[in-house]
py3Dmol code that shows the C-alpha trace and the ligand (Angstrom):
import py3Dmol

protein = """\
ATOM      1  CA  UNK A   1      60.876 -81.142 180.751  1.00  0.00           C
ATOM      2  CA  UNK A   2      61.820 -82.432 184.260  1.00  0.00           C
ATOM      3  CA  UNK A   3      63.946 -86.016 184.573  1.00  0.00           C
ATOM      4  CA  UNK A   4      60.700 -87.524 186.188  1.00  0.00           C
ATOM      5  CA  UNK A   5      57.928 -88.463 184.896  1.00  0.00           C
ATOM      6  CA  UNK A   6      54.936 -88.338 187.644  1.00  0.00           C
ATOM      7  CA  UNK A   7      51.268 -87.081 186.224  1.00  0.00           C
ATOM      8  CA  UNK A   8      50.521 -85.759 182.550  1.00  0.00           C
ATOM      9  CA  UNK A   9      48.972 -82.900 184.599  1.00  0.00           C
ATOM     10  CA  UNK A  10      52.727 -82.069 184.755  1.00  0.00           C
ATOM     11  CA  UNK A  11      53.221 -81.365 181.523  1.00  0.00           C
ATOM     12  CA  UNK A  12      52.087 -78.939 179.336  1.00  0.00           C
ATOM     13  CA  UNK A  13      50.060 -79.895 176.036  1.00  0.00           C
ATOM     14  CA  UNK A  14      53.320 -79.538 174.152  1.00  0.00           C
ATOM     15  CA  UNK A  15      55.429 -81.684 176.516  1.00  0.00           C
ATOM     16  CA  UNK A  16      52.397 -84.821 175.635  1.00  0.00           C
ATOM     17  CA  UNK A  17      52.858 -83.632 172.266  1.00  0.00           C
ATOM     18  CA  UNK A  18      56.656 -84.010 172.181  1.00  0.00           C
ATOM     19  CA  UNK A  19      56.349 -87.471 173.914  1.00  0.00           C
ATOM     20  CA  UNK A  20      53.370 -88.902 171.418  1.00  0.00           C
ATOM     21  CA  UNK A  21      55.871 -87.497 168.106  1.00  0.00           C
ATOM     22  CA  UNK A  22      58.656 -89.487 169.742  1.00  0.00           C
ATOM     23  CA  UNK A  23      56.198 -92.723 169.888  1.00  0.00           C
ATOM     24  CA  UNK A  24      56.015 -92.303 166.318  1.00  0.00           C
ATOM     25  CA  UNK A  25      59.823 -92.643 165.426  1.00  0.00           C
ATOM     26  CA  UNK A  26      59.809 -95.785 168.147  1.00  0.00           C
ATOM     27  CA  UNK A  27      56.352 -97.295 166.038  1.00  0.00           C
ATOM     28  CA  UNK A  28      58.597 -97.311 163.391  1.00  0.00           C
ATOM     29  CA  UNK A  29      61.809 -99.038 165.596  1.00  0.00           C
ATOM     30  CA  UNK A  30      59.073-101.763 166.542  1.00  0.00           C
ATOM     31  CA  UNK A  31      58.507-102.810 163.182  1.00  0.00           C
ATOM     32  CA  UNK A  32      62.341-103.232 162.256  1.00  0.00           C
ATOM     33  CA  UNK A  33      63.268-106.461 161.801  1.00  0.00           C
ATOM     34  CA  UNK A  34      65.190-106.329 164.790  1.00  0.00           C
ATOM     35  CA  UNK A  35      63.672-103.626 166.889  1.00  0.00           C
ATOM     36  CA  UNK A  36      66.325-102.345 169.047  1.00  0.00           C
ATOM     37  CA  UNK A  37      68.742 -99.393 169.065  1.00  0.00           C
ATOM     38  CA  UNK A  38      71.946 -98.723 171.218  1.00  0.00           C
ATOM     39  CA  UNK A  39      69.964 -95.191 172.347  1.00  0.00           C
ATOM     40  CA  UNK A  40      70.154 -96.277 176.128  1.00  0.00           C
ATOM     41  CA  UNK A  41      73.742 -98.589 176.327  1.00  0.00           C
ATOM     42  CA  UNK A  42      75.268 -98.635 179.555  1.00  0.00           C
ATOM     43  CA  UNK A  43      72.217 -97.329 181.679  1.00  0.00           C
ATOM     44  CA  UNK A  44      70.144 -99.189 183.984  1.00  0.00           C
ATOM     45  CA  UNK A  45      67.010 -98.977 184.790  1.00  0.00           C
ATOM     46  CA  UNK A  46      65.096-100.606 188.287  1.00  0.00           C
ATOM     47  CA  UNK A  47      61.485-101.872 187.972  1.00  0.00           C
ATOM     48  CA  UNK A  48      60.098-101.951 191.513  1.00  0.00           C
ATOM     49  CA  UNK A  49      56.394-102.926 191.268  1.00  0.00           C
ATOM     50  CA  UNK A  50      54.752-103.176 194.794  1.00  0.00           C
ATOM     51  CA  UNK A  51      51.138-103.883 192.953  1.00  0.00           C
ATOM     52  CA  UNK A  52      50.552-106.811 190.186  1.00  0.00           C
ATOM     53  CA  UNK A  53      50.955-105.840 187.048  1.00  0.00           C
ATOM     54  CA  UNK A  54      51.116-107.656 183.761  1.00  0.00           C
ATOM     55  CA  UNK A  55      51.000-105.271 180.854  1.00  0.00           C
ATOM     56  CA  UNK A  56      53.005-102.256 182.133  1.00  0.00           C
ATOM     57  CA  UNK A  57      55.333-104.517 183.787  1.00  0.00           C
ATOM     58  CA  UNK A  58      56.296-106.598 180.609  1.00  0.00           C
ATOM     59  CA  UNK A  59      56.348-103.240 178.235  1.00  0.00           C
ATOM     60  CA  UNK A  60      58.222-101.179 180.407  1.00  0.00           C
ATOM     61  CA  UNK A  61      60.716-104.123 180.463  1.00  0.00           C
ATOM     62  CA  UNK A  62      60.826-104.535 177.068  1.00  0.00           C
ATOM     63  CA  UNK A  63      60.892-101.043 175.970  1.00  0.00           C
ATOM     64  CA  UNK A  64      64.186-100.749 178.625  1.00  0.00           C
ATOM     65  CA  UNK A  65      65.822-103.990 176.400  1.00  0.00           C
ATOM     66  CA  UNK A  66      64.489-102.462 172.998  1.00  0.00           C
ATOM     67  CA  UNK A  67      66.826 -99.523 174.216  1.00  0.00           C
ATOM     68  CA  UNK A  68      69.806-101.641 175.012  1.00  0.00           C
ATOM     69  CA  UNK A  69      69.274-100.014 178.699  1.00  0.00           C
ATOM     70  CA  UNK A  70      70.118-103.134 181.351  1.00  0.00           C
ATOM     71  CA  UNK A  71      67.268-103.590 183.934  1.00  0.00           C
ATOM     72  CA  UNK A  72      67.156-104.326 187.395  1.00  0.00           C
ATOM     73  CA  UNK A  73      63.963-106.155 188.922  1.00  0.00           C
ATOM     74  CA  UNK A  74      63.407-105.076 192.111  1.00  0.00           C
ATOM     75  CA  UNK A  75      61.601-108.089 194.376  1.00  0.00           C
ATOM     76  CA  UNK A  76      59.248-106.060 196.269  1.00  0.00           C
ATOM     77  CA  UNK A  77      58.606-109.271 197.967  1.00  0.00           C
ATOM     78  CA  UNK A  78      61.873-110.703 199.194  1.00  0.00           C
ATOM     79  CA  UNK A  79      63.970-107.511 199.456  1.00  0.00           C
ATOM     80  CA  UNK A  80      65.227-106.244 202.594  1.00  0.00           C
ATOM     81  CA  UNK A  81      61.917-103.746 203.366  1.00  0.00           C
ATOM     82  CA  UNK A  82      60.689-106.979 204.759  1.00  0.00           C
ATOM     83  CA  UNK A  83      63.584-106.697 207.415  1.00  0.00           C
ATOM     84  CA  UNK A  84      62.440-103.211 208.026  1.00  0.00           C
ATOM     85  CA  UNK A  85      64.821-101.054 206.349  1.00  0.00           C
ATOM     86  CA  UNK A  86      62.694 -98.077 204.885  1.00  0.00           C
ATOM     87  CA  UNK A  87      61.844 -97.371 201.485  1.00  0.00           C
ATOM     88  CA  UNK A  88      63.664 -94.292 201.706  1.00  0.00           C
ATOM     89  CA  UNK A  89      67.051 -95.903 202.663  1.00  0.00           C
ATOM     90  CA  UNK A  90      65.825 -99.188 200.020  1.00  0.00           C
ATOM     91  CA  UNK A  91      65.705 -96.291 197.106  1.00  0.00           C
ATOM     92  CA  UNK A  92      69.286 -94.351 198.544  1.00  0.00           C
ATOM     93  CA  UNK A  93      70.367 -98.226 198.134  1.00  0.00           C
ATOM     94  CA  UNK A  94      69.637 -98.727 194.604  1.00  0.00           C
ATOM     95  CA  UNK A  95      70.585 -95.574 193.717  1.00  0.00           C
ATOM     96  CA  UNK A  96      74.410 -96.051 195.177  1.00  0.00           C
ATOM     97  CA  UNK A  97      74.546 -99.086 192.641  1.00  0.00           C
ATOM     98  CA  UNK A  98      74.359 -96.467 189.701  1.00  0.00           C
ATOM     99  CA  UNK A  99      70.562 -96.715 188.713  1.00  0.00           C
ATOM    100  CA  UNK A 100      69.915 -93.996 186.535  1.00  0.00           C
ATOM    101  CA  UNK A 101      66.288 -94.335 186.203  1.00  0.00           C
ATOM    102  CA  UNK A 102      63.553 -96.105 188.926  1.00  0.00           C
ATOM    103  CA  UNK A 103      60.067 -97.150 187.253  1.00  0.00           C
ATOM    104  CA  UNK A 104      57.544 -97.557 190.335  1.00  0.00           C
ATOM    105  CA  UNK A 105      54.498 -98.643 190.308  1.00  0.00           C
ATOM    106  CA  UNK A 106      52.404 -98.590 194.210  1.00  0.00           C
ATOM    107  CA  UNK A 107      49.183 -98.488 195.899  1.00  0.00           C
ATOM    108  CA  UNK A 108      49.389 -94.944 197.498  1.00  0.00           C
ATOM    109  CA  UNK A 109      48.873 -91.960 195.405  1.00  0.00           C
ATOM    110  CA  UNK A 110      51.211 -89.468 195.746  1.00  0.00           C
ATOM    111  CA  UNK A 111      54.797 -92.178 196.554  1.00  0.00           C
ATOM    112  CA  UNK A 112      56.204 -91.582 193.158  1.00  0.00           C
ATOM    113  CA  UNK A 113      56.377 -88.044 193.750  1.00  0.00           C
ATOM    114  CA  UNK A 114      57.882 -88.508 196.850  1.00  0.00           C
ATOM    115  CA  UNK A 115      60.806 -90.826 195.596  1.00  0.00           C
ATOM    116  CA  UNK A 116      61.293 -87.677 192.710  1.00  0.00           C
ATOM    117  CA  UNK A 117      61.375 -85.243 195.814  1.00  0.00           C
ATOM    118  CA  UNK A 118      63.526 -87.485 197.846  1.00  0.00           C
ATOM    119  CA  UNK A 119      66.363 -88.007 194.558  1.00  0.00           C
ATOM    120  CA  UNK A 120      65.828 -84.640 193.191  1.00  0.00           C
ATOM    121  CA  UNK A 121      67.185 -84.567 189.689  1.00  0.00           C
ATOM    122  CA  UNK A 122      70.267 -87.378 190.186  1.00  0.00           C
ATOM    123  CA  UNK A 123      68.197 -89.946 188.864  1.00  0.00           C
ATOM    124  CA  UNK A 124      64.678 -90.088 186.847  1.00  0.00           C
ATOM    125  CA  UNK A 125      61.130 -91.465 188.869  1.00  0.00           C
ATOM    126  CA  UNK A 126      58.606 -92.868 186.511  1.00  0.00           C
ATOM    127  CA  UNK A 127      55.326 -93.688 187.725  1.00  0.00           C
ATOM    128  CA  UNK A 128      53.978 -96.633 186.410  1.00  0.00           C
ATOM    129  CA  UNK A 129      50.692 -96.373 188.514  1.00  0.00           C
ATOM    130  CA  UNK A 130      49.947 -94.726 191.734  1.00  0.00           C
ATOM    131  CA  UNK A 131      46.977 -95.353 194.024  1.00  0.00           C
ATOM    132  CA  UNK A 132      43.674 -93.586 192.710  1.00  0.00           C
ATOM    133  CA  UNK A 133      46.149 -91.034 191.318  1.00  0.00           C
ATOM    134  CA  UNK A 134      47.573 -91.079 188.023  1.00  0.00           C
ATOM    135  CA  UNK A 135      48.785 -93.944 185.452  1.00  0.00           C
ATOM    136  CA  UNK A 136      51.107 -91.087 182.704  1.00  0.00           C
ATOM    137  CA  UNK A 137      52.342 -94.023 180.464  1.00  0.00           C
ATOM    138  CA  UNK A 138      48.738 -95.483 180.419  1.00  0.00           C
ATOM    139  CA  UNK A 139      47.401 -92.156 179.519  1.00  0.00           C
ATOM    140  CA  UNK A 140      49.700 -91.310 176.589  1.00  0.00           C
ATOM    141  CA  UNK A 141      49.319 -95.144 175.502  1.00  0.00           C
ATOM    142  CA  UNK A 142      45.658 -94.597 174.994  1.00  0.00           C
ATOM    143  CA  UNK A 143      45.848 -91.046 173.517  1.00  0.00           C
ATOM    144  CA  UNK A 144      48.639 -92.313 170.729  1.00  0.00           C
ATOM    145  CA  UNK A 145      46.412 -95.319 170.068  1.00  0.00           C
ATOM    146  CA  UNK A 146      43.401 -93.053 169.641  1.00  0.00           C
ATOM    147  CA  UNK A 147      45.388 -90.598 167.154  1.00  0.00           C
ATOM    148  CA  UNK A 148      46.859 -93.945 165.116  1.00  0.00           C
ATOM    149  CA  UNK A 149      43.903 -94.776 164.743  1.00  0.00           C
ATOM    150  CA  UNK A 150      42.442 -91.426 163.294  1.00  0.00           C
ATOM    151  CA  UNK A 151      45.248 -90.222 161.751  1.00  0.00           C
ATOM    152  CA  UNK A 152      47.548 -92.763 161.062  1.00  0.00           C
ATOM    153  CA  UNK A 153      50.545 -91.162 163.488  1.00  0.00           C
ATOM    154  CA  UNK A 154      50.389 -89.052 166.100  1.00  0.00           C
ATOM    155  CA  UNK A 155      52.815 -86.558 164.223  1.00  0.00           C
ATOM    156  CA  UNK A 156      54.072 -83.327 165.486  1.00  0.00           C
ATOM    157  CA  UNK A 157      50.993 -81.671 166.265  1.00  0.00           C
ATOM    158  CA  UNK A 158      48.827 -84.616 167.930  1.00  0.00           C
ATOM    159  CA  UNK A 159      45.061 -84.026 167.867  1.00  0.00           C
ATOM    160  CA  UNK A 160      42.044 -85.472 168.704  1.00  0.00           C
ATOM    161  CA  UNK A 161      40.009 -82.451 168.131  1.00  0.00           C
ATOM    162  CA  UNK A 162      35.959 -83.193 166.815  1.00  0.00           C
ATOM    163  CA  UNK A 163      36.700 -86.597 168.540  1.00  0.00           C
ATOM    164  CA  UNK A 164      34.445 -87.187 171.489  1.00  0.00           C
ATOM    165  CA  UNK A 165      35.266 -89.566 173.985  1.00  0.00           C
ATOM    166  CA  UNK A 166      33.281 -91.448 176.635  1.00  0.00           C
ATOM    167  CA  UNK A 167      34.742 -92.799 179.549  1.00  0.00           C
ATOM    168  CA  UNK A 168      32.942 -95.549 181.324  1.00  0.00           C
ATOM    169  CA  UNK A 169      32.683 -97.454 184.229  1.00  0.00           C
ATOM    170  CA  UNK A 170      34.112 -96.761 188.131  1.00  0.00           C
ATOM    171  CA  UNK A 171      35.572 -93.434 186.866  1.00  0.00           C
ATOM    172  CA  UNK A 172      36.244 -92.590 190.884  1.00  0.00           C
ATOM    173  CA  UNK A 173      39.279 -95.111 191.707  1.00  0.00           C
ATOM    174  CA  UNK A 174      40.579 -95.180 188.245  1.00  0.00           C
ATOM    175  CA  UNK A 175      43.865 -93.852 187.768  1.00  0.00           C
ATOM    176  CA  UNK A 176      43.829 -94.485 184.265  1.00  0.00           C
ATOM    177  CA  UNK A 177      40.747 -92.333 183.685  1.00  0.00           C
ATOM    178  CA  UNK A 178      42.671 -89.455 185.518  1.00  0.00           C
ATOM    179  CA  UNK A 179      45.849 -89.811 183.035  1.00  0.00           C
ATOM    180  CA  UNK A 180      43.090 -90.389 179.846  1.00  0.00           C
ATOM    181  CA  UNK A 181      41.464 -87.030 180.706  1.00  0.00           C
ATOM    182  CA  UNK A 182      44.692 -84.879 181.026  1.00  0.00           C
ATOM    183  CA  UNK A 183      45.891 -86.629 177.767  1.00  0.00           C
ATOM    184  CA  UNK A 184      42.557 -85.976 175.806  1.00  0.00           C
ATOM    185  CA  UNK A 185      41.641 -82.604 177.234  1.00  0.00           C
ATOM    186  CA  UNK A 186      45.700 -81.726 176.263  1.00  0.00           C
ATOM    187  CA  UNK A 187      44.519 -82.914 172.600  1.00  0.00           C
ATOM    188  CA  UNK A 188      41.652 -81.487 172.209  1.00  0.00           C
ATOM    189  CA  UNK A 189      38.696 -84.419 172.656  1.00  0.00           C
ATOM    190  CA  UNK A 190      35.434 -83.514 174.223  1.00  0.00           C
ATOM    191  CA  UNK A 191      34.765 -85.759 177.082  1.00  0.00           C
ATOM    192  CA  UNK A 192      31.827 -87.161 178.596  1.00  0.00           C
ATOM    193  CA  UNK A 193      32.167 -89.588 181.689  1.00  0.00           C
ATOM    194  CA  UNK A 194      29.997 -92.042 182.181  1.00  0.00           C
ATOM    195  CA  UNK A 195      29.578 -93.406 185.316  1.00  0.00           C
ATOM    196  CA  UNK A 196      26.532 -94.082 188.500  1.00  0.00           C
ATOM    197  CA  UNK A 197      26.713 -91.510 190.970  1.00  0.00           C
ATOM    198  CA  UNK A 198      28.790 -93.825 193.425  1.00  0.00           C
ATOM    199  CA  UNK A 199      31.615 -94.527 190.675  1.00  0.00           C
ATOM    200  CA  UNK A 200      32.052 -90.307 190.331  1.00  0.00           C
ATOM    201  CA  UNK A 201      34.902 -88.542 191.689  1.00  0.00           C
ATOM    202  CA  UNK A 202      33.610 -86.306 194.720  1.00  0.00           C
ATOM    203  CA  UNK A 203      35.876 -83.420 192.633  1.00  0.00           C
ATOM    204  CA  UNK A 204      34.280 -84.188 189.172  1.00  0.00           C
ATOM    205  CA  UNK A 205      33.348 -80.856 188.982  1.00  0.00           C
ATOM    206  CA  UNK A 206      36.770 -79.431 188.634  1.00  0.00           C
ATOM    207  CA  UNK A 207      37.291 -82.004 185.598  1.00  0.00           C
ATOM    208  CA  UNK A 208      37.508 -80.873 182.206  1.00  0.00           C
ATOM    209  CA  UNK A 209      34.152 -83.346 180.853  1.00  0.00           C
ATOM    210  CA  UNK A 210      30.635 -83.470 180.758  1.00  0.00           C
ATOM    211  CA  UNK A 211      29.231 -86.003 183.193  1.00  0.00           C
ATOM    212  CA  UNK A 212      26.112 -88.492 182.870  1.00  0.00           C
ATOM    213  CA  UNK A 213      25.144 -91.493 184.433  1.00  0.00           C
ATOM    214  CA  UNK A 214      23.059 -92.467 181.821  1.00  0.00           C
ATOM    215  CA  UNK A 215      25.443 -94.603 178.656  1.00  0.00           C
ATOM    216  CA  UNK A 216      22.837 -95.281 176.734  1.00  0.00           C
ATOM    217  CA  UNK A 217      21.873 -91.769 176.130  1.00  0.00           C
ATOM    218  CA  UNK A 218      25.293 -90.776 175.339  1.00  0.00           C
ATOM    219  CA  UNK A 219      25.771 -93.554 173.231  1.00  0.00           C
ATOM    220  CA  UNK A 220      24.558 -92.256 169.795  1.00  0.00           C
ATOM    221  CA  UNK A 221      27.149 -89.447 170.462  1.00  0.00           C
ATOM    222  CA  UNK A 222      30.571 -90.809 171.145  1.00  0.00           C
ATOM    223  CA  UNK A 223      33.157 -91.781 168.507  1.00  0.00           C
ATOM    224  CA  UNK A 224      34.937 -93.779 171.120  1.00  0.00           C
ATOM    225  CA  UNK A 225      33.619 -95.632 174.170  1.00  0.00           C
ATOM    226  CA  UNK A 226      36.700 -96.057 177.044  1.00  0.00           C
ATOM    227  CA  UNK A 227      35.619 -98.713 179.108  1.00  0.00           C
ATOM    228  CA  UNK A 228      37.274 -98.887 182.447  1.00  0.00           C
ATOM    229  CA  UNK A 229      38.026-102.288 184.315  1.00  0.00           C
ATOM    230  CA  UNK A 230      35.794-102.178 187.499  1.00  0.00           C
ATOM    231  CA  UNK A 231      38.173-102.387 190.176  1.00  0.00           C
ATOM    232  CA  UNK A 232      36.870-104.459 193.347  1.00  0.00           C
ATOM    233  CA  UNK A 233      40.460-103.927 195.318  1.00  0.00           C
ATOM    234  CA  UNK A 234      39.797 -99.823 195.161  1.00  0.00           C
ATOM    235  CA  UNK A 235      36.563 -99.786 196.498  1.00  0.00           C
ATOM    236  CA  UNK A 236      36.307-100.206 199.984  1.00  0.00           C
ATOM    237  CA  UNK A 237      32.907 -99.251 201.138  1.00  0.00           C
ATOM    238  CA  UNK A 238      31.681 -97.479 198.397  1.00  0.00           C
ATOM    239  CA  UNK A 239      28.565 -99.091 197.346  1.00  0.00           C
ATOM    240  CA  UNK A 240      27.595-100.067 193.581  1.00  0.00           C
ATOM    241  CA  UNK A 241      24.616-101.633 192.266  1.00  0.00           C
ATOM    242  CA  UNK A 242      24.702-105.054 191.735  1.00  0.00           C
ATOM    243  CA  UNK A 243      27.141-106.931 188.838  1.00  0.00           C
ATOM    244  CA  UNK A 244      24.309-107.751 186.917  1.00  0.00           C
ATOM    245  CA  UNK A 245      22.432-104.091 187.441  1.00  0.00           C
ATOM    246  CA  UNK A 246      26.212-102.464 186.753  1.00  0.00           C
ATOM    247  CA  UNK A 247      26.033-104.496 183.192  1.00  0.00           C
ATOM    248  CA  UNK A 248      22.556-103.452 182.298  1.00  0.00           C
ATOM    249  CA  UNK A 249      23.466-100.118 182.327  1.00  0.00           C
ATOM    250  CA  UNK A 250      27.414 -99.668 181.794  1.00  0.00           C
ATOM    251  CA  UNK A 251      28.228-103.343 180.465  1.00  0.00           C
ATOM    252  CA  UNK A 252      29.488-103.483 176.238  1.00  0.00           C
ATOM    253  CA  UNK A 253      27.026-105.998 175.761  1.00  0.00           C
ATOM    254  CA  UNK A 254      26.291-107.356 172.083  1.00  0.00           C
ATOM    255  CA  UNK A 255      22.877-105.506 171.803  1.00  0.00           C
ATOM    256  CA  UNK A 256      24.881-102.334 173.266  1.00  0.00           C
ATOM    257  CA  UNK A 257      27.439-102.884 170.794  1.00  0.00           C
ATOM    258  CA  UNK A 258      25.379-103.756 167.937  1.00  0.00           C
ATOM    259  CA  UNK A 259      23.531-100.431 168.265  1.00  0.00           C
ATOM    260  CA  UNK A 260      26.656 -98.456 168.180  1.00  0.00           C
ATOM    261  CA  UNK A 261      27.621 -97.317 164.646  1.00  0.00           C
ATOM    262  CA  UNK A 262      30.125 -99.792 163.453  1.00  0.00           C
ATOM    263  CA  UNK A 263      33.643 -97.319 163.480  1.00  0.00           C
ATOM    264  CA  UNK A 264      33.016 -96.596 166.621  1.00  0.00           C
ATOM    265  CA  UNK A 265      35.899 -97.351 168.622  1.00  0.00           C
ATOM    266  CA  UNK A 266      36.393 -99.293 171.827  1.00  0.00           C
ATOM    267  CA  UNK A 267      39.359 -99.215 174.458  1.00  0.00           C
ATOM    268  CA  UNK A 268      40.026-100.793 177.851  1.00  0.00           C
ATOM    269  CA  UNK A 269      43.244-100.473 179.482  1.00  0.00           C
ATOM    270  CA  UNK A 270      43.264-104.201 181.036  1.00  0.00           C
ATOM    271  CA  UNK A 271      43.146-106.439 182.617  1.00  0.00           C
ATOM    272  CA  UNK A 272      39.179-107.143 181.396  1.00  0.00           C
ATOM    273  CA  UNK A 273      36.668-108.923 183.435  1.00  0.00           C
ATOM    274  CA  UNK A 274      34.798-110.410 180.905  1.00  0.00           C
ATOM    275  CA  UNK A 275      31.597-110.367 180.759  1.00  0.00           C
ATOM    276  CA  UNK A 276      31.093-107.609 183.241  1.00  0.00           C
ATOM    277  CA  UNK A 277      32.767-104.525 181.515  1.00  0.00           C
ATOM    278  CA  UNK A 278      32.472-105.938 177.765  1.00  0.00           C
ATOM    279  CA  UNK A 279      30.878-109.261 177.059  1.00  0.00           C
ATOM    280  CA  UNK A 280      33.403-111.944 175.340  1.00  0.00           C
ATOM    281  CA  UNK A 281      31.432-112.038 171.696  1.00  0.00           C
ATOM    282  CA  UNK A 282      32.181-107.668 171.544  1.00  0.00           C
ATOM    283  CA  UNK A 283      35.728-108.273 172.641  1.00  0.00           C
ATOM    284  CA  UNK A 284      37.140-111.130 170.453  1.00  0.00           C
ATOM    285  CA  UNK A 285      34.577-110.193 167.495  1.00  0.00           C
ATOM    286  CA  UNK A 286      34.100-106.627 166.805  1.00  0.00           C
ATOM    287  CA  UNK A 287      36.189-104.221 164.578  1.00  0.00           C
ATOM    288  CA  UNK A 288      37.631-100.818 166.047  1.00  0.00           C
ATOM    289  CA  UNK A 289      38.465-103.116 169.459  1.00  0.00           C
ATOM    290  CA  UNK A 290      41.700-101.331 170.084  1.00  0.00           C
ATOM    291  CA  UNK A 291      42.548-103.536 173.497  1.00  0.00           C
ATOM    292  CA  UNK A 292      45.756-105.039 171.808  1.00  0.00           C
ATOM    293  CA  UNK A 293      46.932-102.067 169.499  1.00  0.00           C
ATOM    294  CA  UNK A 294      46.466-100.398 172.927  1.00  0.00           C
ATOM    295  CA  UNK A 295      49.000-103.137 174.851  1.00  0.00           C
ATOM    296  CA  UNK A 296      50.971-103.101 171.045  1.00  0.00           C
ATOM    297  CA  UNK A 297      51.648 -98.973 171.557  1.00  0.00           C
ATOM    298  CA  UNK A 298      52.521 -99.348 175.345  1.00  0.00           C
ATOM    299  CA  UNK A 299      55.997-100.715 174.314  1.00  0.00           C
ATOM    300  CA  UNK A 300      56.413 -97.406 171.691  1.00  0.00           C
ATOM    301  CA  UNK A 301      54.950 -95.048 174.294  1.00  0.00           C
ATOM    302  CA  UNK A 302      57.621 -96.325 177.645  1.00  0.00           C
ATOM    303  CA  UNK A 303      60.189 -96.382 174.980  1.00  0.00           C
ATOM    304  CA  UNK A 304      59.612 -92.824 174.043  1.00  0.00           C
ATOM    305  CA  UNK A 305      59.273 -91.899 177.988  1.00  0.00           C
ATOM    306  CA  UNK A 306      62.470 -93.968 178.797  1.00  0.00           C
ATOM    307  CA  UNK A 307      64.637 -92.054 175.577  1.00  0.00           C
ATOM    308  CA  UNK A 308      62.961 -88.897 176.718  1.00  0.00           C
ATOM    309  CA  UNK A 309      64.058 -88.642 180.367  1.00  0.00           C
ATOM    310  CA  UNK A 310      67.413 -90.972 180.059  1.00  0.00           C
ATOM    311  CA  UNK A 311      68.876 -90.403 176.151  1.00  0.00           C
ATOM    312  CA  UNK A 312      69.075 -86.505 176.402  1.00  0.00           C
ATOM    313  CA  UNK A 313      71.733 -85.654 173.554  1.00  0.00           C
ATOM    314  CA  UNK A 314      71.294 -89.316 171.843  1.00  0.00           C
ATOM    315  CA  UNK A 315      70.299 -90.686 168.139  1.00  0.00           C
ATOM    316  CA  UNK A 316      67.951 -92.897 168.383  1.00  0.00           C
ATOM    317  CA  UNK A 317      69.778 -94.628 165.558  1.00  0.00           C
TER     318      UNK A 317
END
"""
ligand_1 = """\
8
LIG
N 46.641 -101.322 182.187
C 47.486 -101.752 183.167
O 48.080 -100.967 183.908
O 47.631 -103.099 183.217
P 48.577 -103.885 184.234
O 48.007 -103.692 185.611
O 48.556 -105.325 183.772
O 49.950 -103.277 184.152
"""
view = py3Dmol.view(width=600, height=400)
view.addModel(protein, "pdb")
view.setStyle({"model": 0}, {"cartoon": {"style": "trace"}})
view.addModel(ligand_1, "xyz")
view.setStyle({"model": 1}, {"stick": {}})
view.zoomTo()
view.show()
């Protein structure tokens, strides 16, 4: 496996394997009564986070500190870019004070994998969400969530084969629905996206899922329902019905939900607009809502991708 970790469409379905069995051992680390290990002592690790973020942020953070690691926040605000130094020569910087591994979350698809080209193999790129492009950590967060919840662990041989998964909502700037379909097509899930026409990807057909506009139709089927957060700041000019057509058709609303057969799960990666993508009563009420076991296994998932790229050689203890 490479030092960086850029798009699950990297990896093989063996490599998300290996990563989702490691999540496992650091499940287990969580629930310690103190749930830290020495695995990472003495390296250091820079967040640099150039879009808002609360929950990949925080987890990314903690999972550094639940490895001993020592982090460096990067203030994409107040740092010298704003004095025009480029972020090649603002990377080259941190990396001359001994970094070993940058976690970087920005709008453009695509700068992550720069950075890795840029550092080569000296020091480890995580993408913590590019652009439109890919989200890894989000993606394996959801597909370990989905196998705890249908088989306990992931285990050595994660599957979510016979599972069918619908993915719903503005499927087209999502890079979270990019990362959930590499993860689920690598563990065998069928996939059906659900989305209007507008909210498709122009390349949908080179996507590994069925494709309807039509949720309530698919409905019956699915033994999870993804719901995607609709994302105003990606959208430019692309026009969508109107909020209140958008939740008539795609919205979790209580009669939606209360047709559904009651295991059937529900995700959302977060942040939610309530009301719009699932309505308040469906997300504070129903079982087999996954949204916090789903923020819960981000900290096991970045602390599996952090041991994985920066502990090679290491107990976890
Ligand atoms: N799911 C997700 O990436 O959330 P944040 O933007 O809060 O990190």
């Amino acid at each position: 496996m490479s030092k960086h970790l850029l798009d699950l469409n990297d990896l093989d379905s063996d490599g998300i394997r290996e990563l989702l069995h490691l999540t496992d051992l650091f499940v287990e680390v969580s629930q310690r009564p103190i749930p830290k290990v020495p695995a990472l002592r003495g390296r250091t690790i820079a967040m640099i986070f150039f879009e808002d973020s609360t929950r990949t942020r925080m987890s990314f953070d903690l999972a550094a500190k639940r490895l001993s690691a020592d982090v460096l926040d990067f203030p994409t605000h107040t740092s010298s870019l704003s004095k025009g130094e480029s972020l090649q020569d603002t990377v080259e910087t941190i990396r001359a004070l001994g970094v070993d591994a940058l976690v970087i979350r920005h709008g453009s698809s695509g700068l992550p994998r720069e950075v890795a080209e840029g550092v080569g193999e000296t020091i480890s790129v995580i993408n913590a969400g590019d652009g439109l492009n890919a989200h890894p950590t989000q993606g394996l967060l959801d597909a370990y969530t989905l196998c705890q919840h249908f088989n306990e662990v992931a285990g050595s041989n994660a599957s979510l084969s016979g599972i069918h998964v619908g993915i719903v909502g503005d499927i087209k700037h999502s890079r979270v629905a990019r990362s959930d379909v590499a993860a689920y097509n690598a563990l065998g899930a069928k996939i059906t996206i659900i989305a209007p026409s507008a909210l498709q990807p122009d390349d949908v057909q080179n996507w590994p899922v069925e494709v309807s506009d039509n949720l309530d139709a698919v409905l019956p089927n699915l033994d999870v329902v993804g719901l995607l957060r609709i994302q105003k700041e990606r959208m430019g000019n692309d026009a969508v019905t109107s909020i209140a057509d958008y939740i008539e058709c795609y919205g979790m609303t209580e009669a939606r939900a209360n047709s559904m057969r009651p295991e059937v799960v529900i995700t959302h990666p977060g942040p939610v607009n309530r009301g719009i993508e699932i309505a308040d009563a469906v997300l504070d009420k129903r079982p087999n809502v996954l949204v916090n076991k789903q923020v819960t296994n981000g900290v096991a998932v970045r602390m599996a991708v952090l041991f994985r790229m920066l502990g090679s050689g290491i107990e976890i203890d």
